[in-house]
C-alpha positions in Angstrom: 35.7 -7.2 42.8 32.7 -4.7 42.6 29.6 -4.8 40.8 30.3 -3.5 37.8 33.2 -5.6 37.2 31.6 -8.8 38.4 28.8 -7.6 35.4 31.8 -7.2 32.8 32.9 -10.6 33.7 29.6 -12.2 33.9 30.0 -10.7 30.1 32.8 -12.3 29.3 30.8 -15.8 30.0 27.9 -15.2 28.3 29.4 -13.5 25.2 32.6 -15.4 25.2 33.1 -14.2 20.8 33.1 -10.7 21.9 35.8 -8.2 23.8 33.7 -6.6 26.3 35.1 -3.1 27.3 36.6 -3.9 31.1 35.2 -0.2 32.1 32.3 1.0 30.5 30.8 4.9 30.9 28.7 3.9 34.1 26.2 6.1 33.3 25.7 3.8 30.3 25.2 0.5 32.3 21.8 -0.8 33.3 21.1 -1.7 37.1 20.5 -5.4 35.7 24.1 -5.5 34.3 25.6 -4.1 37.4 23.7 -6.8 39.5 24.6 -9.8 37.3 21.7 -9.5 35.4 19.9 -10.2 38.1 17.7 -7.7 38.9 15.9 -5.1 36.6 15.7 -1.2 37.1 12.7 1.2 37.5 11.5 3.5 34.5 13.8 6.4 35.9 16.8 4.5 35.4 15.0 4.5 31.4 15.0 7.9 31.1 18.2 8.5 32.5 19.6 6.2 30.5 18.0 7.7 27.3 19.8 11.3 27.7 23.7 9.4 28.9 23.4 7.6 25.7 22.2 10.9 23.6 24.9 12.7 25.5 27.6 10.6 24.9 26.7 10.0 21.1 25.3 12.8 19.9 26.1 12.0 16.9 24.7 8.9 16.6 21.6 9.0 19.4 18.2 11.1 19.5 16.9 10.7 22.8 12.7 11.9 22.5 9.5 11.1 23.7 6.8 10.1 21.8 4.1 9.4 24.3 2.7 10.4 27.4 1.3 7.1 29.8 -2.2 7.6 31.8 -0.3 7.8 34.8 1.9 10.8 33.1 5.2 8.9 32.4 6.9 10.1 29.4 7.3 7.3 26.8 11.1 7.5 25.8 12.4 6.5 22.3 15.7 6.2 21.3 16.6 7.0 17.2 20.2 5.6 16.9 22.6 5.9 13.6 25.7 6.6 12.4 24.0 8.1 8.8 23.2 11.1 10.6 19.7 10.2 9.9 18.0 11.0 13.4 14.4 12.2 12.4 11.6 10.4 10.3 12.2 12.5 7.2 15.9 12.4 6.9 15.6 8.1 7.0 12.8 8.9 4.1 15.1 11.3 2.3 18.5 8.7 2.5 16.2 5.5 2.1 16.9 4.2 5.1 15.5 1.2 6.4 13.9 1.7 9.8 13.8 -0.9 12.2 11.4 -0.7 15.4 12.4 -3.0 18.8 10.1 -2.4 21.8 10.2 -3.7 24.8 7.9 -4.4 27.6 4.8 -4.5 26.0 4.4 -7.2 29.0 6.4 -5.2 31.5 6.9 -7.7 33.4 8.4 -9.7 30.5 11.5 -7.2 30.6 14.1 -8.8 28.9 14.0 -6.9 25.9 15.0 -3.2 28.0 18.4 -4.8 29.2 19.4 -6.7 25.9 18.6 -3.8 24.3 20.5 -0.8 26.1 23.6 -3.8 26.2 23.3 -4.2 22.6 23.0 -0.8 21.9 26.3 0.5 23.9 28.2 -2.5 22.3 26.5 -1.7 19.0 27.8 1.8 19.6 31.3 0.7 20.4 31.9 -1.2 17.4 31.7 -4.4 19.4 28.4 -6.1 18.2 27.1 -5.5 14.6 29.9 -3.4 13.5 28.8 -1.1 10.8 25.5 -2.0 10.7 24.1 1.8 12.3 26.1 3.0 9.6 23.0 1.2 7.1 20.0 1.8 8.9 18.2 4.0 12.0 17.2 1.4 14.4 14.3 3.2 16.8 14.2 1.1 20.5 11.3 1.5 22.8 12.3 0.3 26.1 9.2 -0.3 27.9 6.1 0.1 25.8 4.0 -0.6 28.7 5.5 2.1 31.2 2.9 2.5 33.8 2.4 -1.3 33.9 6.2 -1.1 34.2 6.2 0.6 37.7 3.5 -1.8 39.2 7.1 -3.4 40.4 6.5 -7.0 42.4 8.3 -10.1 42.9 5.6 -12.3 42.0 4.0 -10.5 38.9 5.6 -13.3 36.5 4.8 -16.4 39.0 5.7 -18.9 36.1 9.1 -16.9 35.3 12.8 -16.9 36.7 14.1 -13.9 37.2 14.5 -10.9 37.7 13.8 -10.4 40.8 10.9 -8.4 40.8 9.4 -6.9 37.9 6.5 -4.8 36.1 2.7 -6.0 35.2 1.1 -7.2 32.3 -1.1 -4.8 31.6 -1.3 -0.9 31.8 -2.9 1.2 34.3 -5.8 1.3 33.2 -5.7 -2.8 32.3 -5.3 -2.8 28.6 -2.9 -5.7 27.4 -0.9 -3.9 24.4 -0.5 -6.6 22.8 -4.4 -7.7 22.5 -5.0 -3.8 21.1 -3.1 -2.6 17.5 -6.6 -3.1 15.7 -9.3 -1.5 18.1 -6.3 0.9 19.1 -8.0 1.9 22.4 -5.5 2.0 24.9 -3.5 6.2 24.6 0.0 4.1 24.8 -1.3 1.9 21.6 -2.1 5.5 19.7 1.2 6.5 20.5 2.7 3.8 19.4 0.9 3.7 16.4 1.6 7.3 15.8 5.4 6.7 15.9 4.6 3.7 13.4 3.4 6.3 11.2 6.3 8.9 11.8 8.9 6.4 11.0 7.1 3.5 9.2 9.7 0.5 10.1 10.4 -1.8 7.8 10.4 -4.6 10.1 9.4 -4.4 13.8 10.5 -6.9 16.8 8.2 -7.5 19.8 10.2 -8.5 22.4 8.8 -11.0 24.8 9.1 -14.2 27.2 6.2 -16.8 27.1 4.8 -19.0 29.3 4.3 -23.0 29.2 5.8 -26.0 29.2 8.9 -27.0 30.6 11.8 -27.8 28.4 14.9 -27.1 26.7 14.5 -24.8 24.2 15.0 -21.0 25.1 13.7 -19.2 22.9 10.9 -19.0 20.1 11.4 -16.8 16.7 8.0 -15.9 15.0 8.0 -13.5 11.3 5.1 -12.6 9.8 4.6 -12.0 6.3 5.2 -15.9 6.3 1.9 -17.3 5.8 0.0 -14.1 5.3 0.1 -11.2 3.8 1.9 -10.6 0.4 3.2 -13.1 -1.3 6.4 -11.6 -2.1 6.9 -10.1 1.2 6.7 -14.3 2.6 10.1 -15.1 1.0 11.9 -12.2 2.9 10.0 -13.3 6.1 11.0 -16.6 6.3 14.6 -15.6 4.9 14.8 -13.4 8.3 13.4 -15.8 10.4 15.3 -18.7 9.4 18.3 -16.0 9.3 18.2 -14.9 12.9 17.7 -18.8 13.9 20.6 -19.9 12.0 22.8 -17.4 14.3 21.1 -17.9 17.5 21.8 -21.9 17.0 25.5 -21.0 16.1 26.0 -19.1 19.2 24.3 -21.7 21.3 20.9 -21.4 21.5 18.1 -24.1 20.7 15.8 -22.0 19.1 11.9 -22.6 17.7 10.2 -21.3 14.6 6.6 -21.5 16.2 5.2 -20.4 19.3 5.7 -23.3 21.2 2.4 -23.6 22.7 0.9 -27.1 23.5 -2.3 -28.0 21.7 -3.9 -29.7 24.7 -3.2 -27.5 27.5 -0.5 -29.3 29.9 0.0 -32.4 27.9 3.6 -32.6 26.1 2.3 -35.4 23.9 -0.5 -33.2 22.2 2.4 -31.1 20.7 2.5 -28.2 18.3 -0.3 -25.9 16.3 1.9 -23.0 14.2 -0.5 -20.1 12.9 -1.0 -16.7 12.0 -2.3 -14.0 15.1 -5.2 -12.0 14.5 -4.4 -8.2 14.2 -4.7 -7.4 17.7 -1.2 -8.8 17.9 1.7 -7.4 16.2 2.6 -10.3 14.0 -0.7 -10.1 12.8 -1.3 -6.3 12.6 2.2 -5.3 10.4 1.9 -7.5 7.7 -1.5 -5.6 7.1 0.9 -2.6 6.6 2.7 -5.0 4.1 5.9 -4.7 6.5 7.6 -7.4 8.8 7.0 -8.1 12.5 9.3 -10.9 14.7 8.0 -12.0 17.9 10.8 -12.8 20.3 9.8 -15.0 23.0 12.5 -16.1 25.3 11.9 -19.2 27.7 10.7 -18.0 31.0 12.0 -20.8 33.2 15.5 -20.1 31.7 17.1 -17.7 34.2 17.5 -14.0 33.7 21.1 -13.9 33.0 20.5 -16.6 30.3 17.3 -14.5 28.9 19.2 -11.3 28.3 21.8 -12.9 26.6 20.2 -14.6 24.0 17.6 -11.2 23.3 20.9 -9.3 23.3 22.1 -12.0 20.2 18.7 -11.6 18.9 18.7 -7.8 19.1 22.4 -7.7 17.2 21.0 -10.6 14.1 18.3 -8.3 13.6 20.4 -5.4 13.1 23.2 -6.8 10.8 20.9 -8.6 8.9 18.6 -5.0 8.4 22.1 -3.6 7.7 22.2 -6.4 4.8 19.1 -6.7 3.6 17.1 -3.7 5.1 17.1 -2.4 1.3 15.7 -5.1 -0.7 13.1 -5.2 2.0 11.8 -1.6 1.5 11.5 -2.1 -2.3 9.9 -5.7 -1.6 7.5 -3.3 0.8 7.0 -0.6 -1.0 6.4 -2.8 -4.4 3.6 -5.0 -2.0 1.9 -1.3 -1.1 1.5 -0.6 -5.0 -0.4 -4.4 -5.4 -2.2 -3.7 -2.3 -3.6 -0.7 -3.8 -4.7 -3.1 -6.3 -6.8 -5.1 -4.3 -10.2 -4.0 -5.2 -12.2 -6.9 -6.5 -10.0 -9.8 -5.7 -10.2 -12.0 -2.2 -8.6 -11.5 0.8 -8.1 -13.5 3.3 -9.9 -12.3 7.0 -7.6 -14.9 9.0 -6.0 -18.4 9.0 -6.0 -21.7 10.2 -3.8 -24.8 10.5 -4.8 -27.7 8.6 -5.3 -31.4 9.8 -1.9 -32.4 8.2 0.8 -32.7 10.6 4.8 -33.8 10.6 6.9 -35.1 13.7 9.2 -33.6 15.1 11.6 -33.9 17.5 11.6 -31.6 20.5 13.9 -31.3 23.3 11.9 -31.3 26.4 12.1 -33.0 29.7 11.2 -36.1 31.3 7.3 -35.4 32.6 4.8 -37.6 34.4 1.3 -37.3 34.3 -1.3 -38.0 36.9 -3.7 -36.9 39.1 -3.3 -34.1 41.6 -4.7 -34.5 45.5 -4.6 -30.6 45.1 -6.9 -29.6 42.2 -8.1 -32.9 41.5 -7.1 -32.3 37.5 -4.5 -34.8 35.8 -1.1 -32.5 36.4 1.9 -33.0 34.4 5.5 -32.6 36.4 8.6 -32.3 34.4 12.3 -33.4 35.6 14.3 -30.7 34.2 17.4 -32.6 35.5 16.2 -35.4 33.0 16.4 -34.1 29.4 14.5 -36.1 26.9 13.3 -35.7 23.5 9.6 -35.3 22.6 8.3 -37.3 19.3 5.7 -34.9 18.9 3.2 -33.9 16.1 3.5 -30.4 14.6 0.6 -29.0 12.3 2.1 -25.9 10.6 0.6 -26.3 7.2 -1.0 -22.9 7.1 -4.2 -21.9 5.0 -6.3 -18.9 5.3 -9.8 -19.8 6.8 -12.1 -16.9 6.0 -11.3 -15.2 3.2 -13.7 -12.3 1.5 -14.0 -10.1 -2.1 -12.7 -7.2 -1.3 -15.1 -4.1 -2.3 -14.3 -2.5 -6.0 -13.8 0.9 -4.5 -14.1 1.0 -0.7 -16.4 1.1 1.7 -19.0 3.9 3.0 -19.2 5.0 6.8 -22.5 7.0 7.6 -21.9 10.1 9.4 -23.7 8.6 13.0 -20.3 7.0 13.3 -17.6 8.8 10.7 -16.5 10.3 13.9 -15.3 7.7 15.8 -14.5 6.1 13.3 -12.6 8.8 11.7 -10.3 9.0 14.5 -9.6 5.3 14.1 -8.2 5.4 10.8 -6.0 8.5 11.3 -4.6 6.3 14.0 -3.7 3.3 12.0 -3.0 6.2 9.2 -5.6 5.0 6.6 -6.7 7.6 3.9 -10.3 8.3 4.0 -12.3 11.2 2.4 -15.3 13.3 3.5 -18.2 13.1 1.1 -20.0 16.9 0.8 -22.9 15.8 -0.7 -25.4 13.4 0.1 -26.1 10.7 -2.0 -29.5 9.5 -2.4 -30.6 6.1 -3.2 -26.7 5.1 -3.5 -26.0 1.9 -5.0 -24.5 0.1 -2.3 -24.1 -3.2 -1.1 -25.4 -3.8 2.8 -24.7 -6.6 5.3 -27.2 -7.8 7.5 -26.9 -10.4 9.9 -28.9 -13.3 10.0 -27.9 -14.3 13.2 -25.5 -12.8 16.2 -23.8 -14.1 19.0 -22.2 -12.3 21.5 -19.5 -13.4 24.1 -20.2 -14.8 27.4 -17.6 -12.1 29.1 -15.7 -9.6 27.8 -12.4 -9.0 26.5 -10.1 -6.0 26.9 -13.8 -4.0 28.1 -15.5 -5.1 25.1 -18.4 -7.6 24.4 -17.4 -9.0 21.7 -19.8 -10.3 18.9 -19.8 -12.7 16.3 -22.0 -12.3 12.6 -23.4 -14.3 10.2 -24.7 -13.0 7.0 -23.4 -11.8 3.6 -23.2 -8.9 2.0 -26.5 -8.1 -1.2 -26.9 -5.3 -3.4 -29.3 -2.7 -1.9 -29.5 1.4 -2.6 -29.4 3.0 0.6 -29.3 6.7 1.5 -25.8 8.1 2.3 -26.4 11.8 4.2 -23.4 14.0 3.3 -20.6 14.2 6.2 -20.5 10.5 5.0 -16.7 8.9 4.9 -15.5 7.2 1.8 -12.3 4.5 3.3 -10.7 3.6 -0.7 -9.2 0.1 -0.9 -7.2 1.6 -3.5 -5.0 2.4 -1.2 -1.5 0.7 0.3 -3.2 -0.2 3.6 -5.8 -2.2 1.5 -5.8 -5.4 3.8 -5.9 -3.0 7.2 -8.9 -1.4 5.9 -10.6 -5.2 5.3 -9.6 -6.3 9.0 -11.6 -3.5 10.4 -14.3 -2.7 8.3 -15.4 -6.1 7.0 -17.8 -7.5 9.8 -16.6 -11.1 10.1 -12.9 -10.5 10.4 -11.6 -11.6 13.8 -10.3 -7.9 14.8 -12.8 -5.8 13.0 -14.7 -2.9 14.7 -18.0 -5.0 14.5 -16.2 -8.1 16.0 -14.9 -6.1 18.9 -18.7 -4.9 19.8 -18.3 -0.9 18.4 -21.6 -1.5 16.9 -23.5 -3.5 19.5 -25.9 -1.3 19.6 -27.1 -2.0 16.2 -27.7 -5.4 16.8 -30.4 -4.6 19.5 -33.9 -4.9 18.9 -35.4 -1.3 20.5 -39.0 -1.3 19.2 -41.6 -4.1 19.8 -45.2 -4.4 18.9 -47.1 -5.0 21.8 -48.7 -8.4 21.4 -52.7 -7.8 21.4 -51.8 -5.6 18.4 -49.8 -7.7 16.8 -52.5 -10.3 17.1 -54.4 -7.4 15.0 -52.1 -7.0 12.4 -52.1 -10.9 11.9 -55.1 -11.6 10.8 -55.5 -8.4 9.1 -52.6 -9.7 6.8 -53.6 -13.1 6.9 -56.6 -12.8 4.8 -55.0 -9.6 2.7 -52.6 -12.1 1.1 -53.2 -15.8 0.6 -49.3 -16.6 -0.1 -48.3 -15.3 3.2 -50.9 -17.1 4.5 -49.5 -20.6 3.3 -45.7 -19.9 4.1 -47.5 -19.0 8.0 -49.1 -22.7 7.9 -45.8 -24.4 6.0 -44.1 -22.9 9.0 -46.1 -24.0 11.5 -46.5 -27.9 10.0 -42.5 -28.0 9.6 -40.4 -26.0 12.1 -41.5 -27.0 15.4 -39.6 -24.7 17.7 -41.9 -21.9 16.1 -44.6 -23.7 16.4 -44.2 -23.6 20.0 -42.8 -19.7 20.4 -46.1 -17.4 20.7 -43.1 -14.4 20.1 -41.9 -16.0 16.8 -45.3 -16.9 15.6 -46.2 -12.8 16.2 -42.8 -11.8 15.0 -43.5 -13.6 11.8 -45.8 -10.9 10.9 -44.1 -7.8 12.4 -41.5 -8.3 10.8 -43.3 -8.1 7.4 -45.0 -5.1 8.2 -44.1 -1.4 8.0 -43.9 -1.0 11.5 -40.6 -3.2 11.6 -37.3 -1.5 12.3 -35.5 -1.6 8.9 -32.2 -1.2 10.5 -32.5 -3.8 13.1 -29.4 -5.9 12.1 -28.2 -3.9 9.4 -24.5 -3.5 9.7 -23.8 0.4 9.1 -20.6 0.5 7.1 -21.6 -0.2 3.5 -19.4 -1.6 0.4 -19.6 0.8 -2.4 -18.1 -0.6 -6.3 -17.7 2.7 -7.5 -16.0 5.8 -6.0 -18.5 8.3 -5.1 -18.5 11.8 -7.2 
C-alpha cells in the first residue's frame, strides 16, 4: 500500500460518516495527508497547493496573494464559491456572507493548514458541507504567520505531539500575531487587516492548539460577541458556539466552551476563569467591528492525526452553519453598525472581568499527583493519562465588564504632532477620520491628564507599556489646523474607544505610543527654586497654609526636598503645562 492510499485509509478511520474519494488529484493532497498526518509541509507545498486547487476549480477557487512577509514570502489566500462570487465586491453585490479561517497565526500550531486544504477538497467534492459554497465565499489563510512558518524544528512546540517538526511562534521579526490586531505593528497584521477590510467577514475563525494541562478534552470552542460587544450580536454568538459544539460532541469529540486554562498555574483543582480577550487578540478585536470571531484551540497532547481531524469537523460546522445562518448574521451585523454609530454619549465598556461567583463542573481530566520536585524544587503536578478521572472543579464564567467609559458626543481630536502616525493607524483598522483645515482656537474640549503613571517592568511585543490614572475635565485647548477629527458616529464606534481612550487595555496610550508625554523634560534647578519659594510664599498667604497643611499631614513630603521644591514649581509659570497631558482630546461637538 503506498502513501497516499495508507492516507485515504487513515481517512476512512477518522471520518468513518463520510466516503472519502479512494484516488484523489495528488496535486490536491497535503504532504501531512500523504504521511498519515504525521508530518506537516513547508510553505512551498502552500503555494503550490493554492494554484492546483485554482486550476482544478476555476470556477469555484481564486488563488491570490494578499501580503508580502518581511522575509519576502507571498501571503497566499484562497476565495472559494460556487456563487461565482470570487472578489470582494461581487460577495457585497450578491450579499454574501464572508467567512475568514486562518491558520498559523502560531505556525507552529499548524493544524488549521491541513484540516483546512482536507476540508476544502472534500468541501469541493460534495463530500463535506454539501451545498454550503453554493451560500457563501469562505476566504482561507493557510499560514498567517509565514516566515515564522519556515523557522521549521522538531522542538519548536516542546509541550505538543505532533507533527513532527514544525514552524515558530512568532514572525521574523518576533511579533506574536495574535498579541497585535490593536497596535497593528507587525506588516503581516496590516495585511491581514487590509484583507479584513476588502472582504469584511462576517465571522472569522482563528485556528489554534493551546497549551496546559493534561486531560481528556480535545478541543476548546471560544465566540465572541458572547459577553461583549452588541447585545444582539451575543444571541448569534453563543447560537454558533453552542452550534459547532453540539456537532463536534456528535461526531465524537469532548469539546469546551472556555479556554481551558487553569486559574492557579499547574494545579487541576484551582479550575476554570472564562473571559473576554483584550483587542490584541482576535476574539477581542472583531466584535469591536460588531462581527463574530471563534477561537479554535485543539489539545496539544492529542496526537496530530487526532488534531486535524477534529479542526477538519470544526472547519466543515463552521461552513454549513454560515451556509444556514450566514444571512441573518449580516443583517444582525449590519443593524449592530447602525447602533454603534449611535454610541455617542452612552457607556462603553473598555474590558471585562469574571466575577467571584462560580459553578462546578465536571471535567474530564486525568489522575495527577502533586508534590515536590528534586529538579526545580517547585510543587510539580504529574498526570496518569492512562488513568482517566473526573475533575469537580470550580468554573467562574459569570462575565461583567470591568472598566467601562462615556463615550465622547462627537469623537475625539488628534493634534497634528501625531495625526500622522496615527492616521496610518486608523486607515489600517479602516476607521473614518477627517482632516480639520482650520485651526481652532480656544476649542472647547475635554483633556485627560494623568494623575499618576506606571509603566511596565519589561516590555511586551517592543513596547513599554504604561498604565493611567486620571479622568477626563472640560478644558479649551488650542487645536492647530492639520488636526484629525476620529467621529464615534461611525460603525466602528467601540474600535475607536479601544484605541483612543487612555485606560483601555489595548489603546495606543496603553501600549506606550505616547511615552514620551509622560516624561518630565524641564526641571528648575533647585537654588532657584528655593527663590521662587519664598518669593511666593509671602505673595500669597493661602498657598502659604496649604505649604504648612502639607508639611504637618503627609509625611513622605515632608521628608522629599524634591516634592517640597516641586510643590511650588509646579504652581508657577515656568511648569510644563503639557507634562502629563494626554494629547488626543474628546470633543462634544463636531468641529465646523
Amino acid at each position: 500500500m503506498n502513501r497516499l492510499s495508507l492516507a485515504a485509509a487513515l481517512l476512512s478511520c477518522l471520518l468513518p460518516a463520510m466516503s472519502v474519494s479512494a484516488a484523489p488529484d495528488p496535486a490536491l493532497v497535503t504532504a501531512s495527508e500523504r504521511s498519515g498526518f504525521v508530518q506537516t509541509g513547508r510553505y512551498d507545498e502552500v503555494i503550490a497547493l493554492c494554484d492546483a486547487f485554482a486550476k482544478a476549480y476555476p470556477d469555484a477557487v481564486r488563488c491570490f496573494d494578499f501580503g508580502t512577509s518581511p522575509e519576502g514570502r507571498p501571503m497566499k489566500a484562497l476565495a472559494v464559491s460556487r456563487s461565482g462570487a470570487l472578489t470582494p465586491a461581487a460577495a457585497r453585490e450578491r450579499g454574501l456572507p464572508v467567512v475568514l479561517m486562518q491558520g498559523g497565526i502560531h505556525a507552529g500550531e499548524i493544524d488549521g493548514k491541513d484540516a483546512g486544504f482536507l476540508a476544502l477538497r472534500q468541501a469541493l467534492d460534495g463530500e463535506a458541507a454539501p451545498g454550503a459554497l453554493e451560500r457563501l465565499v469562505w476566504v482561507f489563510v493557510p499560514v498567517f504567520s509565514v516566515d515564522g512558518h519556515e523557522r521549521f524544528g522538531a522542538w519548536n512546540r516542546p509541550n505538543q505531539r505532533g507533527p513532527e517538526e514544525m514552524g515558530w511562534r512568532t514572525t521574523a521579526q518576533n511579533y506574536n500575531l495574535n498579541r497585535d490586531y490593536a497596535k497593528a505593528d507587525a506588516p503581516e497584521m496590516q495585511a491581514m487587516l487590509r484583507l479584513v477590510n476588502e472582504w469584511d467577514p462576517i465571522a472569522t475563525i482563528d485556528l489554534h492548539v493551546t497549551n496546559g494541562a493534561q486531560f481528556e478534552h480535545d478541543i476548546a470552542i471560544q465566540v465572541e460577541p458572547l459577553y461583549s460587544g452588541d447585545e444582539a450580536l451575543r444571541e448569534a454568538g453563543r447560537a454558533l458556539r453552542d452550534g459547532v459544539i453540539d456537532d463536534l460532541a456528535a461526531q465524537g469529540s469532548l469539546p469546551l466552551p472556555f479556554y481551558p486554562s487553569l486559574v492557579e498555574y499547574d494545579n487541576p483543582a484551582s479550575g476554570f476563569e472564562d473571559g473576554v480577550s483584550p483587542p490584541r487578540f482576535s476574539t477581542g478585536y472583531f466584535p469591536l467591528r460588531n462581527r463574530l470571531a471563534m477561537l479554535v484551540e485543539t489539545h496539544s497532547w492529542k496526537d496530530y492525526p487526532h488534531r486535524v481531524r477534529i479542526t477538519r469537523n470544526t472547519v466543515v460546522s463552521v461552513l454549513e452553519r454560515t451556509a444556514r445562518d450566514g444571512h441573518d448574521w449580516l443583517r444582525l451585523a449590519h443593524e449592530a453598525d447602525a447602533r454603534a454609530a449611535q454610541l455617542g454619549g452612552r457607556p462603553v465598556p473598555l474590558d471585562y472581568k469574571a466575577t467571584d461567583a462560580s459553578r462546578t463542573i465536571d471535567f474530564r481530566g486525568y489522575a495527577y499527583t502533586r508534590e515536590p520536585s528534586e529538579i526545580s524544587g517547585a510543587l510539580m503536578t504529574r498526570y496518569d493519562e492512562t488513568t482517566p478521572q473526573v475533575w469537580t472543579v470550580p468554573l467562574r464564567d459569570e462575565v461583567v465588564p470591568d472598566r467601562s467609559v462615556t463615550a465622547p458626543g462627537a469623537g475625539y481630536l488628534v493634534p497634528p504632532a501625531h495625526a500622522a502616525w496615527i492616521a496610518e493607524k486608523l486607515d489600517v483598522h479602516g476607521i473614518g477620520y477627517t482632516r480639520i483645515a482650520r485651526a481652532l482656537p480656544r476649542a472647547d474640549v475635554q483633556t485627560f491628564r494623568a494623575d499618576s503613571t506606571a509603566l511596565a517592568a519589561a516590555t511586551v511585543e517592543g513596547h513599554q507599556m504604561l498604565t493611567l490614572e486620571g479622568e477626563w475635565k472640560a478644558e479649551p485647548r488650542d487645536v492647530p489646523a492639520g488636526a484629525l477629527f476620529v467621529p464615534i458616529a461611525q460603525p466602528k464606534a467601540r474600535l475607536v474607544t479601544a484605541l483612543l481612550e487612555p485606560q483601555a487595555p489595548d489603546s495606543f496610550a496603553s501600549w506606550g505610543f505616547f511615552n514620551n508625554h509622560f516624561e518630565r523634560k524641564e526641571y528648575m534647578e533647585a537654588y532657584v527654586a528655593e527663590d521662587v519659594a519664598r518669593e511666593m510664599l509671602a505673595a500669597d498667604p493661602q498657598l502659604k497654609a496649604e505649604f504648612e497643611r502639607r508639611l504637618r499631614e503627609d509625611a513622605d513630603f515632608a521628608d522629599s526636598p524634591r516634592a517640597r521644591l516641586d510643590f511650588f514649581y509646579q504652581r508657577h509659570s515656568a511648569w510644563d503645562e503639557r507634562h502629563n497631558l494626554y494629547p488626543v482630546y474628546r470633543t462634544e461637538h463636531a468641529p465646523r
